[in-house]
N, C-alpha and C positions, 0 to 999 in steps of 0.2 A: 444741521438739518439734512436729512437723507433725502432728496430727489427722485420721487420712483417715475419711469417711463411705462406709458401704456405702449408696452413691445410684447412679442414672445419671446424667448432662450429656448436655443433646440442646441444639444439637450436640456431637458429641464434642469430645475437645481438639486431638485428631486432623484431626478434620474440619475446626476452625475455621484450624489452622495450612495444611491442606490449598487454603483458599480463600483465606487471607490472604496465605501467602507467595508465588505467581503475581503480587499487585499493586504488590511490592514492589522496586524499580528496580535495587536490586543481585541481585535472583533470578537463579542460574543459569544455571537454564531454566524457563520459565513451563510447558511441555507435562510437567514431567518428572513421574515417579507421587515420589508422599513418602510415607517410609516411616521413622517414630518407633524410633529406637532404643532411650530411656531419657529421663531429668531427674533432677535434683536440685534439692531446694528450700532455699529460708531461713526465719528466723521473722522475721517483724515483729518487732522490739521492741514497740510501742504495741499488738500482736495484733490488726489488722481486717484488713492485708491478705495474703490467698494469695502465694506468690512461689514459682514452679516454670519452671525452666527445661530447655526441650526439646534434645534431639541428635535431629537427623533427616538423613537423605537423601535429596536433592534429584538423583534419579538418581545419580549419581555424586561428587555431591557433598558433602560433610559442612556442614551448617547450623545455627548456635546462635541455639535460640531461647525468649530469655526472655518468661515474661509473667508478668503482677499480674491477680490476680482481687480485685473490688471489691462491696461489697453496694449502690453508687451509683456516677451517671457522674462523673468530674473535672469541677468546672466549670470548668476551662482546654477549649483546643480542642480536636476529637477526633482529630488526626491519628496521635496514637498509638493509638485503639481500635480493636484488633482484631475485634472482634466483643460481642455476647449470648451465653448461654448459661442455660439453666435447669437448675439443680442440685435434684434430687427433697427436697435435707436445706435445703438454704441457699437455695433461693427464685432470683429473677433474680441474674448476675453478670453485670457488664459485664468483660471481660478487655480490658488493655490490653499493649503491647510495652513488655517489662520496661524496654528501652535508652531507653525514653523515659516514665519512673515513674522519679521523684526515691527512692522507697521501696528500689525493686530496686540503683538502682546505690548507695546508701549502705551493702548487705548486699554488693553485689558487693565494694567496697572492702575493706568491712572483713574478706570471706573471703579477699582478694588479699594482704592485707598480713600477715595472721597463720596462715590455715588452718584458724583456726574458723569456725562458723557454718552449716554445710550441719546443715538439718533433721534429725529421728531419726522417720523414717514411723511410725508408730504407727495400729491403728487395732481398738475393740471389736468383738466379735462374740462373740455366746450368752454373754455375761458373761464374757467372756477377754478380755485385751490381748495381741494379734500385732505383731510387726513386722511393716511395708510394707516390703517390702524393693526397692532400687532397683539396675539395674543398672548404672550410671554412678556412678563415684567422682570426687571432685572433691579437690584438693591446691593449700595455699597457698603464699606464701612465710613469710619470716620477719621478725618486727621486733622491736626492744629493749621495754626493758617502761615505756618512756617513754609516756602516753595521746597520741594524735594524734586530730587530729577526721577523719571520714570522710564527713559533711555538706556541702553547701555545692558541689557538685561543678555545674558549668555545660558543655555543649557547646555551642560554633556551629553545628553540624548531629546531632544524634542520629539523621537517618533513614538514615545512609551504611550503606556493612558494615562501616566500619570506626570506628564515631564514637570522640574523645577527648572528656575532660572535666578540668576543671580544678578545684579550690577553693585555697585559701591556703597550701597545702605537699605537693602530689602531683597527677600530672598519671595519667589513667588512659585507658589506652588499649585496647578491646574489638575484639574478633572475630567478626563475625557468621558467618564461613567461614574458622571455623577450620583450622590446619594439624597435621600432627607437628612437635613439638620440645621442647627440652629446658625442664626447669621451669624459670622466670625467677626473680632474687633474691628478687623481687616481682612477684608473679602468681598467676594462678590458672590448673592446668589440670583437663584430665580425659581417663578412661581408662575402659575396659569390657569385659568378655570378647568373643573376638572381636576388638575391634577395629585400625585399624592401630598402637595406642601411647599415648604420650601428646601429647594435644592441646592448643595455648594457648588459650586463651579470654579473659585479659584479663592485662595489664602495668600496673604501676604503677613511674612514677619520683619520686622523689624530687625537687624542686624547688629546696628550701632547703637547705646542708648546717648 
C-alpha cells in the first residue's frame, strides 16, 4: 500500500520530468510541452523507497517514466539522478530514473511476471482513510506457482528507450515509448480512460525452459 501525504514537492514531479526529459538522448522532441497523464506505483518490500511511475506526453508522443524517490543520494554515480526535490512531510528526496534503480526494476519484474504488485493509494485526512485514486491501470502476465527470483537483473545500457536486463532465468525487456498492443504472455501493460488502448511497457522472456 502506497501512503500518500497531504504535502507539496517543489519542484513538482511534473516539473522535474519537465526539465529532465529534454536532456535525455532518446527524447522525442526536446522543444515539445509535457503533459502527465497518470502513474502507478509499487511498494518496496524493505519500505524506504517511493516507486511511481509516470505516462506523459511528449507532444505527441507517449512516454514512460519511471522514478524512485530516496531520503539519501546512491553512492553509485549520479547518472541516473533526475533531480532534488523537497517534500513539506518527508524533508529532501533525491528522485532517481526508475530504469536505472536496481529497486524499480525488481518490482517491474515481478508485476511483469504475475500482475501483482501495483500500490493501493491510500492517504489520511481529518482522521479518514481515502483512496488516492489513479488513472492509469497496469496488467501483468502470468506464471505457475513455481518461486522464481526477480533480483539480480543487469543491463549493458539502461539509459536507451529501450534498455534490457538479464539475471539467471529471464531476460526483461522495457519501453520507455511505449506503443499499443496486445498483452504479452509475460509483461506488463497499461491502459486509462481516454486513452488510445492498451500499451506495452515491459516483456519478459523466459530464458531457461
Amino acid at each position: 500500500m502506497a501512503l500518500y501525504h497531504k504535502a507539496t514537492v517543489t519542484p513538482s514531479k511534473a516539473e522535474l520530468i519537465a526539465a529532465w526529459l529534454p536532456r535525455q538522448p532518446w527524447c522525442p522532441d526536446p522543444d515539445a510541452d509535457v503533459e502527465v497523464i497518470g502513474a502507478y506505483r509499487f511498494d518496496d518490500p524493505e519500505g524506504s523507497v517511493g516507486m511511481e511511475a509516470h505516462l506523459v506526453m511528449s507532444g505527441d508522443t507517449l512516454v514512460h517514466v519511471p522514478l524512485t524517490y530516496r531520503d539519501a543520494p546512491l553512492a553509485s554515480d549520479e547518472s541516473g539522478l533526475v533531480g532534488t526535490t523537497r517534500h513539506s512531510a518527508l524533508g529532501d528526496r533525491w528522485v532517481y530514473d526508475g530504469l536505472q534503480d536496481e529497486t524499480f526494476i525488481v518490482m517491474l519484474a515481478a508485476a511483469a511476471l504475475t500482475g501483482q504488485g501495483e500500490a493501493l493509494g491510500m492517504v489520511m485526512n481529518d482522521g479518514r482513510w481515502y483512496i488516492a485514486p489513479t488513472n492509469v491501470r497496469i496488467q501483468g502476465g502470468g506464471w505457475s506457482l513455481e518461486r522464481v527470483p526477480v533480483d539480480g537483473f543487469e543491463s549493458d545500457d539502461a539509459t536507451t528507450a529501450a534498455p534490457t536486463y538479464r539475471n539467471d532465468g529471464f531476460q526483461l525487456s522495457t519501453h520507455r515509448l511505449p506503443v499499443v498492443g496486445q498483452q504479452p504472455k509475460l509483461g506488463l501493460t497499461a491502459s486509462w480512460d481516454g486513452g488510445p488502448g492498451t500499451v506495452v511497457l515491459a516483456r519478459m522472456e523466459q530464458l531457461f525452459e
